[in-house]
DRENROKE-519246 format. One record per residue (C-alpha): y, x, z. Coordinates in steps of 0.5 Angstrom, whole numbers, padded with zeros to 4 digits, always signed. Layout:
% DRENROKE-519246
+-------+-------+-------+
|    c2 |    c1 |    c3 |
+-------+-------+-------+
|     Y |     X |     Z |
...
+-------+-------+-------+
***
This chain:
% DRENROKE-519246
+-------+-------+-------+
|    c2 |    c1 |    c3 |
+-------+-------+-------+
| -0029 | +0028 | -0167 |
| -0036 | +0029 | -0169 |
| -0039 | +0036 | -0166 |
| -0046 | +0040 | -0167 |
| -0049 | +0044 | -0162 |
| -0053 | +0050 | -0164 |
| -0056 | +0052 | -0158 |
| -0063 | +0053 | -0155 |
| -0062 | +0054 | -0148 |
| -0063 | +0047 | -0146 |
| -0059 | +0047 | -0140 |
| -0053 | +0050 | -0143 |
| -0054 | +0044 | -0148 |
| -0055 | +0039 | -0144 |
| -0049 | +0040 | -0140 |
| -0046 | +0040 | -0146 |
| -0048 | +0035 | -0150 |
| -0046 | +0031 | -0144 |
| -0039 | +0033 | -0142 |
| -0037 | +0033 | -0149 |
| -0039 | +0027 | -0149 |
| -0035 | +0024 | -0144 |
| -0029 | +0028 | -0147 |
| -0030 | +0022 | -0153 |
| -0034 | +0027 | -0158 |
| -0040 | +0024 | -0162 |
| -0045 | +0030 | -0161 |
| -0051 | +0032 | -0165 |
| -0056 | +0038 | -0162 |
| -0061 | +0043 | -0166 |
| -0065 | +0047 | -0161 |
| -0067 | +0052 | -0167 |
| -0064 | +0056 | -0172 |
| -0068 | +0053 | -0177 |
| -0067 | +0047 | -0181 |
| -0058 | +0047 | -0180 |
| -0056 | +0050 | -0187 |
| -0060 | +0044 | -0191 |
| -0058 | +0039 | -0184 |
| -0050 | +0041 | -0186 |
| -0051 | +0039 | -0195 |
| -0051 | +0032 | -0192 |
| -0048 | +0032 | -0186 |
| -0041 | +0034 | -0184 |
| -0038 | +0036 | -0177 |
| -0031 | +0037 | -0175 |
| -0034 | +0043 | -0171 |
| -0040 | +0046 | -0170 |
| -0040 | +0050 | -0164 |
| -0046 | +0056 | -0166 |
| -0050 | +0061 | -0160 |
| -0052 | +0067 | -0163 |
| -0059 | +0068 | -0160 |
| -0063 | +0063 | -0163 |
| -0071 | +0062 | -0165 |
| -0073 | +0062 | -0172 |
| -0067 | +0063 | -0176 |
| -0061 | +0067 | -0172 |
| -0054 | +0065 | -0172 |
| -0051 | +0070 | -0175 |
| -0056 | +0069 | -0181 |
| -0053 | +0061 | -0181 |
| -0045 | +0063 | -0180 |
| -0047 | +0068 | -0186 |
| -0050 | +0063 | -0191 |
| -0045 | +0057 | -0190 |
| -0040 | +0062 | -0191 |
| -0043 | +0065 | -0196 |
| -0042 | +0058 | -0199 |
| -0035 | +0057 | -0199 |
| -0036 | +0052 | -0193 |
| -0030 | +0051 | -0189 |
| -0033 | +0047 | -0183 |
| -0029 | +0050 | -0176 |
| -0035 | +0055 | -0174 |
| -0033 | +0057 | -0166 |
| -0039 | +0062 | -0164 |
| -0042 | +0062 | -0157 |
| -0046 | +0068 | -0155 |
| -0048 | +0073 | -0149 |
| -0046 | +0079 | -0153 |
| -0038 | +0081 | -0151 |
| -0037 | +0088 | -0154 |
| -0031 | +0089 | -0158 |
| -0036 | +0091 | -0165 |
| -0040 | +0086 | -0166 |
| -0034 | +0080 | -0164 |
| -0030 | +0084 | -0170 |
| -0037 | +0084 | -0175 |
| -0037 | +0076 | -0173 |
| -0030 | +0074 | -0174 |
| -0031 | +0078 | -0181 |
| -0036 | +0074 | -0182 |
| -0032 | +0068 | -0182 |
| -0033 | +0064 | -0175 |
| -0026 | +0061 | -0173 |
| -0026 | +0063 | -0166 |
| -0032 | +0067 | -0160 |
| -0033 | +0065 | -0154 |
| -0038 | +0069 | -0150 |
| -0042 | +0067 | -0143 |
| -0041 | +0065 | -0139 |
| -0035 | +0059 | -0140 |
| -0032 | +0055 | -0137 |
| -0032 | +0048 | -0141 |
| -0024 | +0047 | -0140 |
| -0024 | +0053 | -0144 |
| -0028 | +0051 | -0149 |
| -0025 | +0045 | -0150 |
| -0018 | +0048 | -0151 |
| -0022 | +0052 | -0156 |
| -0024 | +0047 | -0160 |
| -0017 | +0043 | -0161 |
| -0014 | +0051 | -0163 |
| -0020 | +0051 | -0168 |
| -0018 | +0044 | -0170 |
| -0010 | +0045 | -0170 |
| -0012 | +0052 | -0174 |
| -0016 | +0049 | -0179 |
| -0012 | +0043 | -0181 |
| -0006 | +0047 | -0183 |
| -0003 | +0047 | -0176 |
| +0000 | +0040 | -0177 |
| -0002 | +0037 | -0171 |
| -0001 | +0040 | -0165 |
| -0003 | +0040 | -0158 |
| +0000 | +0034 | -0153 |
| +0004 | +0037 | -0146 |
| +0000 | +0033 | -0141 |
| +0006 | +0030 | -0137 |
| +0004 | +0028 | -0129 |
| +0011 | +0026 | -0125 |
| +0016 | +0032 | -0125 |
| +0009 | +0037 | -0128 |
| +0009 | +0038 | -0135 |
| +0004 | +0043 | -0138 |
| +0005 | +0045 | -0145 |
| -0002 | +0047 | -0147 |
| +0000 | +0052 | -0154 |
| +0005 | +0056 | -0149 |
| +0001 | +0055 | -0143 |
| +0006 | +0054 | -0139 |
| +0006 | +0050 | -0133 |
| +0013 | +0046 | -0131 |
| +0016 | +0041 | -0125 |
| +0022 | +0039 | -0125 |
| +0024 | +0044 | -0131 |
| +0022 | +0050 | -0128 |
| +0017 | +0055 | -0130 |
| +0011 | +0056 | -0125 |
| +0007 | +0063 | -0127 |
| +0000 | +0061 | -0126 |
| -0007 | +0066 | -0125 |
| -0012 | +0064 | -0131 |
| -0016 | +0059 | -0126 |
| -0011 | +0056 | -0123 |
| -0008 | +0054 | -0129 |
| -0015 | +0052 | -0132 |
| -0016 | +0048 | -0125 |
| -0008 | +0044 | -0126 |
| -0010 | +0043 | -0133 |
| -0016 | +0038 | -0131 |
| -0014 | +0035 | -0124 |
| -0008 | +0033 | -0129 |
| -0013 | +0031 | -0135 |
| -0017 | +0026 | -0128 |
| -0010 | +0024 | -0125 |
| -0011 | +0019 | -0120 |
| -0018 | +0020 | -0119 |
| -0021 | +0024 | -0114 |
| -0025 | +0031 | -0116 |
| -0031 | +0034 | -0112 |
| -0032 | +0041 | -0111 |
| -0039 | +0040 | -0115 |
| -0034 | +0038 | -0121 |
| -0030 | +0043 | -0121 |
| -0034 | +0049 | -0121 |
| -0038 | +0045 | -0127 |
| -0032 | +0044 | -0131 |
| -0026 | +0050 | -0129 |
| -0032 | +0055 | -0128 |
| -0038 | +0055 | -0132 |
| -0044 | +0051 | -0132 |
| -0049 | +0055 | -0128 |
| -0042 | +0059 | -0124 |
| -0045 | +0063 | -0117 |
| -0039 | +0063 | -0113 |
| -0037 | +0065 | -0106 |
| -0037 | +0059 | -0101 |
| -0030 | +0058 | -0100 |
| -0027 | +0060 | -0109 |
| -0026 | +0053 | -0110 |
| -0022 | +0053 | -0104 |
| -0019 | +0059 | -0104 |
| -0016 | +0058 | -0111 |
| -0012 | +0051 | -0110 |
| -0009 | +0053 | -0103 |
| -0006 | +0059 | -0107 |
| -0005 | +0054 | -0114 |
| -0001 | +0049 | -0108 |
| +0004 | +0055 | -0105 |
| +0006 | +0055 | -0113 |
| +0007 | +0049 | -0114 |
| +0010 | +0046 | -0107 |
| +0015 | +0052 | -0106 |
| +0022 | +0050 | -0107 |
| +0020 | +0042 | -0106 |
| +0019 | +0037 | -0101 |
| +0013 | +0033 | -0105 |
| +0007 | +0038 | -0104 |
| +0002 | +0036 | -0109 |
| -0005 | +0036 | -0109 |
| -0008 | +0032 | -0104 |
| -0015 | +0034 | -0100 |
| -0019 | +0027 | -0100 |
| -0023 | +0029 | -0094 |
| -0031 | +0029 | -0095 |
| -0030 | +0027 | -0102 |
| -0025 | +0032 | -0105 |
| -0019 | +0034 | -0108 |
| -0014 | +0029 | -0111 |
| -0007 | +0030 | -0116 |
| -0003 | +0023 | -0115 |
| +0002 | +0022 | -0122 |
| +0006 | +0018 | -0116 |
| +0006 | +0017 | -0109 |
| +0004 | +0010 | -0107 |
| -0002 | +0009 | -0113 |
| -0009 | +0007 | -0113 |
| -0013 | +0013 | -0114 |
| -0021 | +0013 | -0118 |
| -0026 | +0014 | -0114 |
| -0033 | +0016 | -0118 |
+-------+-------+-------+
***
């Protein structure tokens, strides 16, 4: 999958152009607005993720232009502008999905493989990710162990989703707020903690096997099974 950034913020592209990566995505940036609308006759994106703000040429004036040219390409719109009036003007405009600042990557990620799903017809849909008896169905947002249904707040969900995505490996605090937050969160000391200890109460209650290990002085850890080699990074 290949991706455009338009964003002049350099340390919110960076951590983006490197976490995407990591994700298996091919990234190009463009720091200024100038210039995409000729780039795109030649070069073609499966998505292109578009701030708002921008030098030179807005990012309005480019989502209008490549609309205005029937070009389909999926458009997701990042922009620090939340109000009601202009996600709806921007929307109309054609951009396939808005995400405001600050993000958190998870969630950004899981907008992208909405817009693809979307945009290809909805034949593809997303896959569940399956860990021992935890099965997470990222279309319902339904976390599952053992077939029974495990209602979860939007940060507890988003923070199962990526210690099942990093099974086996061990996780740092750092790491967590960088991916489940967003890029630059300010949080309250013990957040991280705060949030898995009640993540853990809903997940272990009802079963002996308590899931979610605490790798002491390193981080938190989800084992597929008992007994398995864990990646330390």
């Amino acid at each position: 999958m290949k991706l455009l950034i338009v964003e002049d913020e350099m340390e919110l592209a960076n951590f983006l152009i490197r976490s995407l990566k990591r994700e298996g995505y091919e990234v190009v940036h463009m720091a200024d607005g100038k210039g995409v609308v000729k780039h795109l006759k030649k070069h073609l994106y499966d998505v292109i993720i578009l701030d708002l703000m921008l030098p030179t040429v807005e990012g309005e004036k480019i989502l209008k232009t490549i609309r205005g040219k029937r070009d389909t390409m999926p458009i997701i719109v990042l922009t620090a502008l939340g109000d009601i009036p202009t996600k709806t003007r921007i929307l109309n405009m054609g951009a396939d999905d808005y995400l405001v600042k600050p993000f958190s990557f998870v969630e950004l990620t899981a907008r992208i493989k909405s817009v693809l799903r979307r945009t290809r017809g909805g034949v593809q849909q997303s896959e569940k990710l399956a860990v021992g008896d935890l099965v997470l169905d990222p279309d319902m947002r339904l976390l599952t162990r053992s077939g029974k249904p495990i209602k979860l707040r939007l940060k507890e969900y988003e923070l199962m989703a990526f210690f099942m995505q990093n099974a086996n490996r061990v996780v740092d605090r750092n790491t967590l707020i960088e991916k489940v937050w967003d890029y630059n969160a300010q949080l309250y000391s013990n957040t991280v903690d705060s949030h898995i200890s009640s993540l853990r109460l809903k997940l272990n209650k009802g079963f002996d096997e308590k899931l979610i290990e605490t790798v002491h002085g390193v981080g938190y850890l989800l084992r597929a099974h008992p007994g398995e080699a864990i990646i330390e990074d």
